[in-house]
DRENZADREN-952713 format. One record per residue: residue number from 1; residue in three letters; x, y negated, z of N, C-alpha, C, O in turn. Coordinates in nm, 2 decimals. Layout:
BEGIN
{nr:NUM rest:ala n.c1:X n.c2:Y n.c3:Z ca.c1:X ca.c2:Y ca.c3:Z c.c1:X c.c2:Y c.c3:Z o.c1:X o.c2:Y o.c3:Z} $
...
# end
This chain:
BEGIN
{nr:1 rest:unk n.c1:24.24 n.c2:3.87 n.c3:1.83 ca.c1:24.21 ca.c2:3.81 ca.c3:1.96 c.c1:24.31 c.c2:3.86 c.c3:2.07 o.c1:24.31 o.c2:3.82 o.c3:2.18} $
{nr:2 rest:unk n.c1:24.38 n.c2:3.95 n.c3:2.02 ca.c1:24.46 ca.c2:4.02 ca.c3:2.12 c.c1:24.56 c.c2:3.97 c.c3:2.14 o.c1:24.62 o.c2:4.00 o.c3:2.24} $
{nr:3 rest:unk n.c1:24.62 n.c2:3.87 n.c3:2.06 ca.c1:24.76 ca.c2:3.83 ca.c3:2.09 c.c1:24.72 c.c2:3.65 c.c3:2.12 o.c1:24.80 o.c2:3.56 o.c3:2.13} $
{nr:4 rest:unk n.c1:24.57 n.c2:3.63 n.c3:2.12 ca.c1:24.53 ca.c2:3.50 ca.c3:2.20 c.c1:24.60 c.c2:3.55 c.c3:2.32 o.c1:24.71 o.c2:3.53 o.c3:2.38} $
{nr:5 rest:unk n.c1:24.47 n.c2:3.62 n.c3:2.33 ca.c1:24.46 ca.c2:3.67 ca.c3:2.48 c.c1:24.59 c.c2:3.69 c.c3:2.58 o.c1:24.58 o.c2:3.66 o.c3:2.70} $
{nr:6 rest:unk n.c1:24.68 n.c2:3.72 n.c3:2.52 ca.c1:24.83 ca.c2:3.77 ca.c3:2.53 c.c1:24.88 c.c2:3.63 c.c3:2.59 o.c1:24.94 o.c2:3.63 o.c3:2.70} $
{nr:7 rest:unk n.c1:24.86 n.c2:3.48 n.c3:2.52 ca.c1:24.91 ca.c2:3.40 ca.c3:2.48 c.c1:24.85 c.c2:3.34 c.c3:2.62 o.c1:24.93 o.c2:3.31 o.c3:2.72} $
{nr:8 rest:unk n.c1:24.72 n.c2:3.32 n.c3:2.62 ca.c1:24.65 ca.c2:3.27 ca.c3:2.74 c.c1:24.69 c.c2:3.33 c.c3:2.89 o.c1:24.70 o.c2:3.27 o.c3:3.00} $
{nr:9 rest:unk n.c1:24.72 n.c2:3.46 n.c3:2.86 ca.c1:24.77 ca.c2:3.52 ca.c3:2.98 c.c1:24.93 c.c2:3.49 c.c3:3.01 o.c1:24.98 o.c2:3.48 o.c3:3.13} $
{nr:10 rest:unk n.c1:24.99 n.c2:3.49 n.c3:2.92 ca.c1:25.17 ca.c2:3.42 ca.c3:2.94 c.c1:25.14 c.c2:3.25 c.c3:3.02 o.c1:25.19 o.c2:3.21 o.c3:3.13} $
{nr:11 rest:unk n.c1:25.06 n.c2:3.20 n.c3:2.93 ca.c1:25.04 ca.c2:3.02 ca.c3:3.02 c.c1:24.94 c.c2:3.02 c.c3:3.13 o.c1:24.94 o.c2:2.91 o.c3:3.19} $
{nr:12 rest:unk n.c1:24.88 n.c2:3.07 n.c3:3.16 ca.c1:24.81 ca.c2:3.11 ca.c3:3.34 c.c1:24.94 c.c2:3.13 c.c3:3.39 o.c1:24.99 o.c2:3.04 o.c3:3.45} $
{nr:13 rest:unk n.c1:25.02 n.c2:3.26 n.c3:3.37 ca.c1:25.12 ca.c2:3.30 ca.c3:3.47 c.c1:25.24 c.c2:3.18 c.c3:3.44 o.c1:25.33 o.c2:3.18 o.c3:3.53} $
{nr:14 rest:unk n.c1:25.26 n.c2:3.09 n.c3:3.36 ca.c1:25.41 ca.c2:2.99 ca.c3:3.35 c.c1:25.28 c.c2:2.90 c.c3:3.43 o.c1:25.34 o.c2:2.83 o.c3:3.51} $
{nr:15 rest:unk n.c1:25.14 n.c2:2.87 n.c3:3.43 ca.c1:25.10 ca.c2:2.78 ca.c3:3.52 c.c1:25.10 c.c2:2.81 c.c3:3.65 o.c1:25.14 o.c2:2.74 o.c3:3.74} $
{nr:16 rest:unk n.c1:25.05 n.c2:2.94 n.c3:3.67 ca.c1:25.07 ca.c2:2.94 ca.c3:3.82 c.c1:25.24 c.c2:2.98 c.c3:3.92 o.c1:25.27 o.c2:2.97 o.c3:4.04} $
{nr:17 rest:unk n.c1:25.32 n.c2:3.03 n.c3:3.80 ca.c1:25.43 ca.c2:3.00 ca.c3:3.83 c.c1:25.49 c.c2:2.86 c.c3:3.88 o.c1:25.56 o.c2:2.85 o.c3:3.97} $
{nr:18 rest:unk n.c1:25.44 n.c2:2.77 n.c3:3.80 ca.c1:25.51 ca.c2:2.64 ca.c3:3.77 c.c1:25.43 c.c2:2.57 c.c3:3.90 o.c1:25.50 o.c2:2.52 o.c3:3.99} $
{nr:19 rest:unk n.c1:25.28 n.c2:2.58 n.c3:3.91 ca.c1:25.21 ca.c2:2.53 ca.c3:4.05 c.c1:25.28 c.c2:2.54 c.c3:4.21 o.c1:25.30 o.c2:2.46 o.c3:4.30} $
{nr:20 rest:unk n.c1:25.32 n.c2:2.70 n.c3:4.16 ca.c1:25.38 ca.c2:2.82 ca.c3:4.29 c.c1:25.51 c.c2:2.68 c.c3:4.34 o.c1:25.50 o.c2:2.60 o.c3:4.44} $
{nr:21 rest:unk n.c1:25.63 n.c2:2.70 n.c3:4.24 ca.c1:25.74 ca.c2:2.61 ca.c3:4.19 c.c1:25.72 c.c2:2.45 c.c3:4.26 o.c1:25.82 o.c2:2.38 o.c3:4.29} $
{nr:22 rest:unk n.c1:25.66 n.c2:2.43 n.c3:4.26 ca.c1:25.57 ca.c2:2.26 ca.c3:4.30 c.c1:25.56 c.c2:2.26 c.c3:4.44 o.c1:25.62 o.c2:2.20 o.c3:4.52} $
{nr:23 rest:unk n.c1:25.47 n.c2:2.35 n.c3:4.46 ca.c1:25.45 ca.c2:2.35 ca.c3:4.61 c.c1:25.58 c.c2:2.42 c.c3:4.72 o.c1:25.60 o.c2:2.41 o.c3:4.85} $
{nr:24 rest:unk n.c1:25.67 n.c2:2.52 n.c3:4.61 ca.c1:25.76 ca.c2:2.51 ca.c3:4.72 c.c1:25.91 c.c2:2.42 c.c3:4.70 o.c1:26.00 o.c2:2.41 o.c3:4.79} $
{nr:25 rest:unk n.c1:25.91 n.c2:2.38 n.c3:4.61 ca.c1:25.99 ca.c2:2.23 ca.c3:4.60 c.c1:25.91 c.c2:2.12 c.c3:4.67 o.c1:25.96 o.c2:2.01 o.c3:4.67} $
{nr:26 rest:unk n.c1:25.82 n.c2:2.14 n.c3:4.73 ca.c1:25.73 ca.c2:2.04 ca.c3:4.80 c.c1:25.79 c.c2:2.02 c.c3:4.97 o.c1:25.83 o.c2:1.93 o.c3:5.05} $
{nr:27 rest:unk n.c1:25.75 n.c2:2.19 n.c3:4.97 ca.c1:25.83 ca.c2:2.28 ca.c3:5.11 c.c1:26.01 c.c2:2.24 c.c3:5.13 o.c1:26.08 o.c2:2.21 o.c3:5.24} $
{nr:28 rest:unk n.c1:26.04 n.c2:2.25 n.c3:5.05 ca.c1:26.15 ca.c2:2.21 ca.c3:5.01 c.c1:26.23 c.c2:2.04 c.c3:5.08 o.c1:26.32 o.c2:2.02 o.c3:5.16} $
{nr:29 rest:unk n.c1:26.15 n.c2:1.95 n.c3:5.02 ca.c1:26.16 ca.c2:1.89 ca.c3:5.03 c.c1:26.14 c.c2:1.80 c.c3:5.17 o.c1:26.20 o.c2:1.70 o.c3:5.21} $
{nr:30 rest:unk n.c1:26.03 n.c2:1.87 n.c3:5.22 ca.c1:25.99 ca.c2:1.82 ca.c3:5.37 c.c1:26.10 c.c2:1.85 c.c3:5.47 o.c1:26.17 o.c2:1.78 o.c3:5.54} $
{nr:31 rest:unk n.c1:26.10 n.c2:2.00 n.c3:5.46 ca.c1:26.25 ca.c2:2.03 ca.c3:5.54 c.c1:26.36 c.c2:1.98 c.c3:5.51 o.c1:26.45 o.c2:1.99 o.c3:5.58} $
{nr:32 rest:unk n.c1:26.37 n.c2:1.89 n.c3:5.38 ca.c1:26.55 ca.c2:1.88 ca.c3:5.42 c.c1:26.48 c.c2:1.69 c.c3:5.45 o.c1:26.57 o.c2:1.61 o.c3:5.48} $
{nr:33 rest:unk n.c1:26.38 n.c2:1.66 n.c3:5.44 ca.c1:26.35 ca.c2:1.49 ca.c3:5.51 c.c1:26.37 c.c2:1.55 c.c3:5.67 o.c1:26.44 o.c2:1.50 o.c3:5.74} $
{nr:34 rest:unk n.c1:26.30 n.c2:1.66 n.c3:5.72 ca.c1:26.31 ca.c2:1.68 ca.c3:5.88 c.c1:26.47 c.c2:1.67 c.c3:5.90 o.c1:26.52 o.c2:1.59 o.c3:5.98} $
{nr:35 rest:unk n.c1:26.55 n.c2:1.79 n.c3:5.81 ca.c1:26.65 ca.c2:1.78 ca.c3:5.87 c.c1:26.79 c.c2:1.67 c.c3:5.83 o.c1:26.91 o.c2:1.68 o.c3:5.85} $
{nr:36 rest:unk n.c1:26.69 n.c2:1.54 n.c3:5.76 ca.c1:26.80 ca.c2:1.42 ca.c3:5.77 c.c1:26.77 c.c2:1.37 c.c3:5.87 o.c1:26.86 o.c2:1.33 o.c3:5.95} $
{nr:37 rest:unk n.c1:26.61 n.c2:1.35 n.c3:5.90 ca.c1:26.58 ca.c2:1.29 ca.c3:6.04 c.c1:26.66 c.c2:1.38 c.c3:6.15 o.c1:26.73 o.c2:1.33 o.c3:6.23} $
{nr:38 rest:unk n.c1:26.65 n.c2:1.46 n.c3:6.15 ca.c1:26.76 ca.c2:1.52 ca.c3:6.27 c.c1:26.87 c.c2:1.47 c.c3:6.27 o.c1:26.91 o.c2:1.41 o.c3:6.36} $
{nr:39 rest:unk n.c1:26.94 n.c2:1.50 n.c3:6.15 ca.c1:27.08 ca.c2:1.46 ca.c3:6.12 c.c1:27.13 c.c2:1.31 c.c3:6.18 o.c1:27.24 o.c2:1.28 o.c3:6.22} $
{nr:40 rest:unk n.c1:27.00 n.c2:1.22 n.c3:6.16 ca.c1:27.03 ca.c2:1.09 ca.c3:6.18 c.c1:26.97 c.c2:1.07 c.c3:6.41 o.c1:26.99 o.c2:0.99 o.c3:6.51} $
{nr:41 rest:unk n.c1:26.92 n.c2:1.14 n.c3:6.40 ca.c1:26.88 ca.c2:1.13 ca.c3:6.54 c.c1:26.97 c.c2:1.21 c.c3:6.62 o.c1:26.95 o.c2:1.20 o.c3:6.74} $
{nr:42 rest:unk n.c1:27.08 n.c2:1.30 n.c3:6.56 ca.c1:27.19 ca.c2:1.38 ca.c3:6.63 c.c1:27.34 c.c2:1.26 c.c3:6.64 o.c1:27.42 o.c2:1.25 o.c3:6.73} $
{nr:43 rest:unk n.c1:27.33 n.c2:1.20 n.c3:6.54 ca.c1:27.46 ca.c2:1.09 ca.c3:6.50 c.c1:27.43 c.c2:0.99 c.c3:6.58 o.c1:27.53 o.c2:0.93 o.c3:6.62} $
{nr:44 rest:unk n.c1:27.28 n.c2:0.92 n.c3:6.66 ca.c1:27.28 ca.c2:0.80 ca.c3:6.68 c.c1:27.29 c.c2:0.85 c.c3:6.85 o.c1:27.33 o.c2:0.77 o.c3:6.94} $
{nr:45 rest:unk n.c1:27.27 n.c2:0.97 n.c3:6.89 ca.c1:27.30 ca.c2:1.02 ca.c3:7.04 c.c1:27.46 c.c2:1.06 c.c3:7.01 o.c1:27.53 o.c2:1.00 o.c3:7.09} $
{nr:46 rest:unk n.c1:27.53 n.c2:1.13 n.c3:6.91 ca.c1:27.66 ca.c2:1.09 ca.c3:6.93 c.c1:27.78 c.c2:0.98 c.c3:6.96 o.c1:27.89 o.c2:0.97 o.c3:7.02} $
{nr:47 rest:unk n.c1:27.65 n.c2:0.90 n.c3:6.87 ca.c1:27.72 ca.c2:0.75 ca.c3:6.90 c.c1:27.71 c.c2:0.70 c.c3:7.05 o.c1:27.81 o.c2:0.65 o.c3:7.11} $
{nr:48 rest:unk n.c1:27.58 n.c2:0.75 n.c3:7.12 ca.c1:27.54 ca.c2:0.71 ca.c3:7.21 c.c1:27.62 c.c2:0.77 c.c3:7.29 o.c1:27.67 o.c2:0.69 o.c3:7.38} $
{nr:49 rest:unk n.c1:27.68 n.c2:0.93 n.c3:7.31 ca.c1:27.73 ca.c2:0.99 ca.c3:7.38 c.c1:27.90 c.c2:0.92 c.c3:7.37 o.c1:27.97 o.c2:0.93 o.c3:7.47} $
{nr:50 rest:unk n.c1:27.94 n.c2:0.88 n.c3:7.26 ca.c1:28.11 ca.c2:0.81 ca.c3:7.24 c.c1:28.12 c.c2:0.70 c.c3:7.34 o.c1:28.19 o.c2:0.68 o.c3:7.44} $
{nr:51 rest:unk n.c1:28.02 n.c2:0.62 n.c3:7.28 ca.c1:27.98 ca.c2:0.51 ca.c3:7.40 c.c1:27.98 c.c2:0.52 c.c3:7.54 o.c1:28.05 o.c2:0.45 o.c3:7.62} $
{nr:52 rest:unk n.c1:27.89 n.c2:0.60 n.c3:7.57 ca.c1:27.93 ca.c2:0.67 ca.c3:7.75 c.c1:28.06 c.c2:0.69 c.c3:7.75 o.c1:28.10 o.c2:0.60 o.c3:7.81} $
{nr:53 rest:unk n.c1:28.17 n.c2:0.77 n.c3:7.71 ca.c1:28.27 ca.c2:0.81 ca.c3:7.74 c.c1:28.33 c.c2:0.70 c.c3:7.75 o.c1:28.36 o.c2:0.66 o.c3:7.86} $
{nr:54 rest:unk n.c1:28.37 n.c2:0.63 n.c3:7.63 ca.c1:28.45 ca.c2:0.51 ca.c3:7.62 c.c1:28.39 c.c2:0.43 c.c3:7.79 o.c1:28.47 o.c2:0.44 o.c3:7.88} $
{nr:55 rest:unk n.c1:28.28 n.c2:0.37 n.c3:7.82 ca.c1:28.26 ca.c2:0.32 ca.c3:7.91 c.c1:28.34 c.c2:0.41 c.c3:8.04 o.c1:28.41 o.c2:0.37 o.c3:8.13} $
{nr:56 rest:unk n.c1:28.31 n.c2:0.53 n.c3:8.02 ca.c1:28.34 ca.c2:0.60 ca.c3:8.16 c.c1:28.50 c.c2:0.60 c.c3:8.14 o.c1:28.55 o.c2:0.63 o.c3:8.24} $
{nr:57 rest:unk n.c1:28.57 n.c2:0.58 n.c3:8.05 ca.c1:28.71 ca.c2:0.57 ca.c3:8.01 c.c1:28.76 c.c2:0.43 c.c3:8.07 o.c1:28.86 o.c2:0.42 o.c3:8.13} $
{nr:58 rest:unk n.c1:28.70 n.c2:0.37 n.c3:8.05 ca.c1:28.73 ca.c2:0.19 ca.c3:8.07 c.c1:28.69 c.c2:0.21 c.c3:8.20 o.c1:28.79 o.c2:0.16 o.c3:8.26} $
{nr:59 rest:unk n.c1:28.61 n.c2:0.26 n.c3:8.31 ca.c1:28.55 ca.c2:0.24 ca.c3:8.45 c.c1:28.64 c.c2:0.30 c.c3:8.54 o.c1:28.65 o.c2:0.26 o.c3:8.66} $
{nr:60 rest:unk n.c1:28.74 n.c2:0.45 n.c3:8.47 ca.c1:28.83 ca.c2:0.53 ca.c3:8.51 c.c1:28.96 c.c2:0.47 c.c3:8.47 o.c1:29.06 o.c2:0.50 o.c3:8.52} $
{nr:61 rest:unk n.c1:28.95 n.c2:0.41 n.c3:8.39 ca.c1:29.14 ca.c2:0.28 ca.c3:8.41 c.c1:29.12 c.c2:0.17 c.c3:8.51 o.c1:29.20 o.c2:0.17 o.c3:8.60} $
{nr:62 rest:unk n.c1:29.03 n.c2:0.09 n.c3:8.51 ca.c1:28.95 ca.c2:0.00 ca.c3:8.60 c.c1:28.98 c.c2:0.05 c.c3:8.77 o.c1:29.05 o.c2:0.00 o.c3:8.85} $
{nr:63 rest:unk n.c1:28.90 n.c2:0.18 n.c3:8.77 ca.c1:28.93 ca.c2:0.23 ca.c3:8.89 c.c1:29.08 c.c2:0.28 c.c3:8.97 o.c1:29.12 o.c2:0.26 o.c3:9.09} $
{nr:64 rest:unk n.c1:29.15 n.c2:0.34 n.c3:8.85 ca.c1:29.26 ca.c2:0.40 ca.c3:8.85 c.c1:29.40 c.c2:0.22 c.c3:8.92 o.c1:29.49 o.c2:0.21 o.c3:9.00} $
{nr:65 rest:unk n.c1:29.34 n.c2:0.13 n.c3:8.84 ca.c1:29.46 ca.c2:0.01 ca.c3:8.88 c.c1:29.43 c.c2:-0.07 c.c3:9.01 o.c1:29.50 o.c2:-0.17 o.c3:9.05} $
{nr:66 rest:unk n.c1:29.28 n.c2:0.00 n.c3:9.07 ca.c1:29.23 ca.c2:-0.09 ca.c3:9.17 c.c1:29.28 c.c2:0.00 c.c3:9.27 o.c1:29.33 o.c2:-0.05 o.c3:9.37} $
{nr:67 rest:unk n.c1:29.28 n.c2:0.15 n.c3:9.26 ca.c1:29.32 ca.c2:0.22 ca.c3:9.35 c.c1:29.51 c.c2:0.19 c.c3:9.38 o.c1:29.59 o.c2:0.18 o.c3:9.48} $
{nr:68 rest:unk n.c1:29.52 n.c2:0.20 n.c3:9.27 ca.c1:29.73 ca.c2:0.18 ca.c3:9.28 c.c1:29.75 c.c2:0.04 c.c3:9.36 o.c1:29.85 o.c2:0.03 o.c3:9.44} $
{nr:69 rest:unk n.c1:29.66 n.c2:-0.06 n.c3:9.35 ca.c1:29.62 ca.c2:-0.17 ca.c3:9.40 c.c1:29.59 c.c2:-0.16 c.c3:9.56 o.c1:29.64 o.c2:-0.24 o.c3:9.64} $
{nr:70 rest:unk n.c1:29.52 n.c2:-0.07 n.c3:9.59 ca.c1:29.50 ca.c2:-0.11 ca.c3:9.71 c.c1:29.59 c.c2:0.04 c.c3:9.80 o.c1:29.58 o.c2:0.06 o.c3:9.92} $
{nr:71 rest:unk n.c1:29.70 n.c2:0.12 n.c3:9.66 ca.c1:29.77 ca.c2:0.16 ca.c3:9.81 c.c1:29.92 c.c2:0.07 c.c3:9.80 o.c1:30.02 o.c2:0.08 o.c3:9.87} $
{nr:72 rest:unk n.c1:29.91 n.c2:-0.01 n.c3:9.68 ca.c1:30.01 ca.c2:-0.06 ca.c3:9.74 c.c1:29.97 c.c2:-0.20 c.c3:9.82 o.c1:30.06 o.c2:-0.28 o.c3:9.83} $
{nr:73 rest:unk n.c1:29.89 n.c2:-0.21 n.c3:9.87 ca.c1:29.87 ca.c2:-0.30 ca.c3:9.98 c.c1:29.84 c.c2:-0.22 c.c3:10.09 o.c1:29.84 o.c2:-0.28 o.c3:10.20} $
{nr:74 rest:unk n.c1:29.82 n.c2:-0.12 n.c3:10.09 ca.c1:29.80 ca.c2:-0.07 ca.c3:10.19 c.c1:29.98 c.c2:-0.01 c.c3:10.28 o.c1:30.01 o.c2:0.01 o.c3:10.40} $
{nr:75 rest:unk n.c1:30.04 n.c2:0.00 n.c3:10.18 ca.c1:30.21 ca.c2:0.03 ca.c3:10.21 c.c1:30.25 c.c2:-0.06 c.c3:10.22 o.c1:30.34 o.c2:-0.05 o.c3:10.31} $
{nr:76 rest:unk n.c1:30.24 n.c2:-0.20 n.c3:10.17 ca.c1:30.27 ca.c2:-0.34 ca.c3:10.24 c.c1:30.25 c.c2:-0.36 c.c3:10.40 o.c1:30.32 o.c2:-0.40 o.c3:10.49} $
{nr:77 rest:unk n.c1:30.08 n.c2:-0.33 n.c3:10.38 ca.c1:30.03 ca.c2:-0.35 ca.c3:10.57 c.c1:30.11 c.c2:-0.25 c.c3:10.61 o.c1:30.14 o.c2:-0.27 o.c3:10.73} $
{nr:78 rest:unk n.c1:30.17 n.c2:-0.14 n.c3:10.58 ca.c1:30.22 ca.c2:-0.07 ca.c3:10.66 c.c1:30.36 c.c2:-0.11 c.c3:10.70 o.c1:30.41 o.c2:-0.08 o.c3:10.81} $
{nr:79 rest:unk n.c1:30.41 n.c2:-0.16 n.c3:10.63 ca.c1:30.58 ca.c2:-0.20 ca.c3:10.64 c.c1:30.53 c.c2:-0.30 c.c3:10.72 o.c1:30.56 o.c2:-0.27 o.c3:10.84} $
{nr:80 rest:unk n.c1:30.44 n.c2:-0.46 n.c3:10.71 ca.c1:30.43 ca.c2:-0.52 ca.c3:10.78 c.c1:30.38 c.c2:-0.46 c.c3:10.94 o.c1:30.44 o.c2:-0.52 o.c3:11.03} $
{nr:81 rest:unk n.c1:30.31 n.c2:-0.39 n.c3:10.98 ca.c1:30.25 ca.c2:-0.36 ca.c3:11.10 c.c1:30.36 c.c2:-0.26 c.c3:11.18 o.c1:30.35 o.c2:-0.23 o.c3:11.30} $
{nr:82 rest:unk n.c1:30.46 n.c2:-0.23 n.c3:11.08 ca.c1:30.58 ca.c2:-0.16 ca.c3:11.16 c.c1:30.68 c.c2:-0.29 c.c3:11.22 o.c1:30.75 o.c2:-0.29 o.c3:11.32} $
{nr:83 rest:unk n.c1:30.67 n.c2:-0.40 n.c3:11.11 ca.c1:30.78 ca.c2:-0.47 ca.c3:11.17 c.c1:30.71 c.c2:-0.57 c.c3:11.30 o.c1:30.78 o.c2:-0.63 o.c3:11.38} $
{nr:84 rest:unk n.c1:30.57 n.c2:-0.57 n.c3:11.28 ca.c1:30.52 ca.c2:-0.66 ca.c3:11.36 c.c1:30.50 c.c2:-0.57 c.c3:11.51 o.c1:30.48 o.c2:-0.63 o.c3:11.62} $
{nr:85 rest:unk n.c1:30.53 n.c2:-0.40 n.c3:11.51 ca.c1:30.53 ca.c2:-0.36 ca.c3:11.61 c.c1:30.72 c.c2:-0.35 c.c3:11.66 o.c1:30.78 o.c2:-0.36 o.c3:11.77} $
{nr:86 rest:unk n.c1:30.77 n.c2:-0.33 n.c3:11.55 ca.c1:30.92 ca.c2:-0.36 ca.c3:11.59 c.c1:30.96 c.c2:-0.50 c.c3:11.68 o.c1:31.05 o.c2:-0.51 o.c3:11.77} $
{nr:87 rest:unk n.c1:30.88 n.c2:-0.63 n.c3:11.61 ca.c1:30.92 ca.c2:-0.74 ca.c3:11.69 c.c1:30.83 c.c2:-0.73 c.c3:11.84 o.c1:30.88 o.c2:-0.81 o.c3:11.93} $
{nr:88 rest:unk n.c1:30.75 n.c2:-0.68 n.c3:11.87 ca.c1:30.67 ca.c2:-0.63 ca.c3:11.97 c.c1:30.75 c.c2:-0.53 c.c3:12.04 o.c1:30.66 o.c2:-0.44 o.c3:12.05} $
{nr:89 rest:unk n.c1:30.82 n.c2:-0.49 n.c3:12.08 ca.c1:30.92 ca.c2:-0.37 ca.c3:12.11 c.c1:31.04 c.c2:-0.46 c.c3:12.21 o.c1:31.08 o.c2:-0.46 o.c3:12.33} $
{nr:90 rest:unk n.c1:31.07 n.c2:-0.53 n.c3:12.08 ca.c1:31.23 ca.c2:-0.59 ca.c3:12.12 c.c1:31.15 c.c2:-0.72 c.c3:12.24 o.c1:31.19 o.c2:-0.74 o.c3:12.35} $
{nr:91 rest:unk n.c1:31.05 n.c2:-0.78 n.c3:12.19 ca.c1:31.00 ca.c2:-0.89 ca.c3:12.30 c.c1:30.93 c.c2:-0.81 c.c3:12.45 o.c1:30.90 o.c2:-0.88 o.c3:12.55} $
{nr:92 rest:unk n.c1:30.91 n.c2:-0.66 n.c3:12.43 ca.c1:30.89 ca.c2:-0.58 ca.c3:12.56 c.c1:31.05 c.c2:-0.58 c.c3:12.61 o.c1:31.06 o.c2:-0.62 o.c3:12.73} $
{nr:93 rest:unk n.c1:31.11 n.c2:-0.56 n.c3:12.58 ca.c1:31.26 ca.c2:-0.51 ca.c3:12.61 c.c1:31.28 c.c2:-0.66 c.c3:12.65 o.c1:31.34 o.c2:-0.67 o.c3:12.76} $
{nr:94 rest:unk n.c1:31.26 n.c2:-0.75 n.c3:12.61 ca.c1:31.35 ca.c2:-0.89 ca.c3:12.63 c.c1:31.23 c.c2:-0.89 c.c3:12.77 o.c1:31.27 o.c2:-0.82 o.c3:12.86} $
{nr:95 rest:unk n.c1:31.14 n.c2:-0.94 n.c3:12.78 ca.c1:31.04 ca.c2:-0.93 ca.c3:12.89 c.c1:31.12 c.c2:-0.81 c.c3:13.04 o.c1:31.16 o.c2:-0.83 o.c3:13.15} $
{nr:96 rest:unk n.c1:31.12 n.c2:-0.71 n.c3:12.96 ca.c1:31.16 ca.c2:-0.60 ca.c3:13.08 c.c1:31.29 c.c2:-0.65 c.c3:13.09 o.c1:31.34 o.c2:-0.58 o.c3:13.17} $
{nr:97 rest:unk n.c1:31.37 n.c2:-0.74 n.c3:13.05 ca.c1:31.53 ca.c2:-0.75 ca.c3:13.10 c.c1:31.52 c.c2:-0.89 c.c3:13.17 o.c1:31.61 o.c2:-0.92 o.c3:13.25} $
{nr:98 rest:unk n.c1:31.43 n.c2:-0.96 n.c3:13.14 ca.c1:31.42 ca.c2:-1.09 ca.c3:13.23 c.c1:31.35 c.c2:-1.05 c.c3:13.37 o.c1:31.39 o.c2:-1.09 o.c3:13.47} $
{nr:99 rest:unk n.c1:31.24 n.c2:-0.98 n.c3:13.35 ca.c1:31.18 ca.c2:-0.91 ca.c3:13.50 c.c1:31.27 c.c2:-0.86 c.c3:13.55 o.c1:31.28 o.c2:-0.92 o.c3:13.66} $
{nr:100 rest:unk n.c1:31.36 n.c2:-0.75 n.c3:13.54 ca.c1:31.45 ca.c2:-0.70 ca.c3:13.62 c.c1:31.56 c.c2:-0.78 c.c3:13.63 o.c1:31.65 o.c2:-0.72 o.c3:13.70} $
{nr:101 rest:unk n.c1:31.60 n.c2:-0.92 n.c3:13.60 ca.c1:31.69 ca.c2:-1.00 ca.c3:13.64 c.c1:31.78 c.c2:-1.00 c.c3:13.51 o.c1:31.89 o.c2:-1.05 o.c3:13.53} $
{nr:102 rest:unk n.c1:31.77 n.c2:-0.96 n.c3:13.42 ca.c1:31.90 ca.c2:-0.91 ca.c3:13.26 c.c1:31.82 c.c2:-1.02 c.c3:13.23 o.c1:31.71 o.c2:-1.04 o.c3:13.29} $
{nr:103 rest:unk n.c1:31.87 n.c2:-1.11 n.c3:13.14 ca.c1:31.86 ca.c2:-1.21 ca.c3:13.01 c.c1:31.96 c.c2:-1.13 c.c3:12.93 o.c1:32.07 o.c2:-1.10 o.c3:12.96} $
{nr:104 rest:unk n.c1:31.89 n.c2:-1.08 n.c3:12.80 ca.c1:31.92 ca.c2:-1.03 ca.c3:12.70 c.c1:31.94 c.c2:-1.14 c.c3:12.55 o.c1:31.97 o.c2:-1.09 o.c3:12.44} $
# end
């Protein structure tokens, strides 16, 4: 009976081994489903975060050709508003030379 006994005590411990084995391949397995779900909920805010950029990239060229845009119209009005005070100048002078009796 002694080397039953032996026998019965080897398959308890390869069963409660093998149980043990089960439940932490169980354990096992839940953490790496959490950490696909992370994985996949880190990649679709990545995506999300690419997307911001790119937009803020496209809003900052956008902005960048509106600004070049409005200084060169703003250096235009300025060339124009110089010459429109230039012709404003010479018609004071033509004015001041007809008042004082000069025709210029």
């Amino acid at each position: 009976m002694d080397r039953l006994d032996r026998i019965e005590g080897i398959l308890e411990k390869v069963t409660y081994d093998s149980e043990k084995f089960q439940r932490d391949l169980e354990k096992i397995n839940l953490t790496l489903d959490k950490a696909s779900a992370l994985q996949h909920e880190m990649a679709a805010r990545q995506q999300y975060h690419d997307e911001a950029f790119e937009r803020f990239d496209e809003w900052k060229r956008v902005f960048s050709e509106k600004m070049l845009e409005i200084q060169e119209n703003s250096a235009r009005d300025g060339e124009h508003i110089r010459a429109l005070v230039r012709i404003a100048e010479l018609h004071s002078q033509r004015l001041d030379g007809i008042e004082g009796g000069h025709a210029s």
